[in-house]
C-alpha positions in Angstrom: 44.2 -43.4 -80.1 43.1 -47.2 -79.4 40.7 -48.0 -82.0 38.5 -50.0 -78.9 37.6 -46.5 -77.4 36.8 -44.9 -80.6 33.3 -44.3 -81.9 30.5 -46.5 -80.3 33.0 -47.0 -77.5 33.3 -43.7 -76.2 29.8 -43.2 -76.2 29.1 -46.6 -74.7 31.6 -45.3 -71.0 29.6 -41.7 -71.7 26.6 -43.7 -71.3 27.5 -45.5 -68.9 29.5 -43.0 -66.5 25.8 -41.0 -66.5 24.2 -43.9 -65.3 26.1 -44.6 -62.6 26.0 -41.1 -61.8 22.8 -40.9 -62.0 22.0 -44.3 -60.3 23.8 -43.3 -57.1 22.3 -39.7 -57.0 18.4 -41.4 -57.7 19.5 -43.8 -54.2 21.0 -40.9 -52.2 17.7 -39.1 -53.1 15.4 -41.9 -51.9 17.6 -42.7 -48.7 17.8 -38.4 -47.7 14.2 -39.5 -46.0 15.4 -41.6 -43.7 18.6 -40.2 -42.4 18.8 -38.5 -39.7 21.3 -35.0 -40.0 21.2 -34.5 -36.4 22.7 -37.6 -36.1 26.5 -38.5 -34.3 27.2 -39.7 -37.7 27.1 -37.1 -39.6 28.3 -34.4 -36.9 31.3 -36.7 -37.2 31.6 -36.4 -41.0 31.4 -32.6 -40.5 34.0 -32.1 -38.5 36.1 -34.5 -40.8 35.3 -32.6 -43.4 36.1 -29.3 -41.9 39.3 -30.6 -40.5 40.1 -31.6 -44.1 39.2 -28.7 -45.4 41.3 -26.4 -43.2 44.0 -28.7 -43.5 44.5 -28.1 -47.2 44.3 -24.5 -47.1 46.7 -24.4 -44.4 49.0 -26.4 -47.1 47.6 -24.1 -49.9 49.1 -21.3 -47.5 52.5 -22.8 -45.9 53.8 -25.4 -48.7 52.1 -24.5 -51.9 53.2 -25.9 -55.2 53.4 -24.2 -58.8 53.1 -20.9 -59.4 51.7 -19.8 -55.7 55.2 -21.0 -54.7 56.7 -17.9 -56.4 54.8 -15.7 -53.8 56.9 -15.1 -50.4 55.1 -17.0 -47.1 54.8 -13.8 -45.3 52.7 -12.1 -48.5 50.2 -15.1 -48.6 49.7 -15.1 -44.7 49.5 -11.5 -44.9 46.4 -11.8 -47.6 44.8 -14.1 -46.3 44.9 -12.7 -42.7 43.6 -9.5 -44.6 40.7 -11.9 -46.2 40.0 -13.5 -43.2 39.6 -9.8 -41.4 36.7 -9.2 -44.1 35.5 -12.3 -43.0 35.1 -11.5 -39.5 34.1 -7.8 -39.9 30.4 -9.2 -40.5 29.8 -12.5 -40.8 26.6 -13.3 -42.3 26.8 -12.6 -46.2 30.8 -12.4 -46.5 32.2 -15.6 -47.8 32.4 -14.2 -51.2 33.8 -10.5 -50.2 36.5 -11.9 -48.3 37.3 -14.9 -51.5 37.5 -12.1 -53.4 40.0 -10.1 -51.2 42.0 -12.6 -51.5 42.3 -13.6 -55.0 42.6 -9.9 -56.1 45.1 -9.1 -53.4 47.4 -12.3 -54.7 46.6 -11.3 -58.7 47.4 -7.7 -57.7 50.8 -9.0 -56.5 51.2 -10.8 -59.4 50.5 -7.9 -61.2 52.7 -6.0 -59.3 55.6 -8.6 -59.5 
């Protein structure tokens, strides 16, 4: 290890990484008055952030990499059509049955496997 990032010096970038982080959240705390959610701004960022968001689940799904790779196409569009029918079948209060349809579906494959 590079003896300028030993001792003193890694607690000097712990020190200052929580700073910063802290710094930024103290302004986004202070600003969080005056912004307005409603705004076309921030619909905007939403449906970026959605889009982005579905986007890499759709890749998790259709080209994943590592060991979700092993696991034929049609199995992982099959579970998570299954996941996204316990979604649908009430939705208020069923984001975490329906995550946890799907990961015990693919680990019982695995299993399986």
């Amino acid at each position: 290890m590079n003896t300028a990032i030993q001792g003193w010096g890694l607690w000097a970038a712990l020190a200052g990484a929580t700073l910063g982080t802290y710094f930024c959240r103290a302004i986004g705390v202070l600003l969080a008055k005056k912004i307005n959610q409603d705004s076309e701004i921030f619909r905007w960022l939403a449906a970026v952030t959605y889009a982005m968001v579905a986007a890499l689940v759709v890749r998790m799904i259709l080209m994943p990499i590592g060991l979700l790779d092993t696991v034929p196409v049609w199995i992982r569009i099959l579970i998570c059509i299954l996941s996204l029918g316990v979604m649908v079948s009430k939705p208020t209060r069923r984001l975490v049955p329906a995550l946890l349809t799907g990961t015990l579906l693919i680990v019982a494959y695995g299993v399986i496997r």
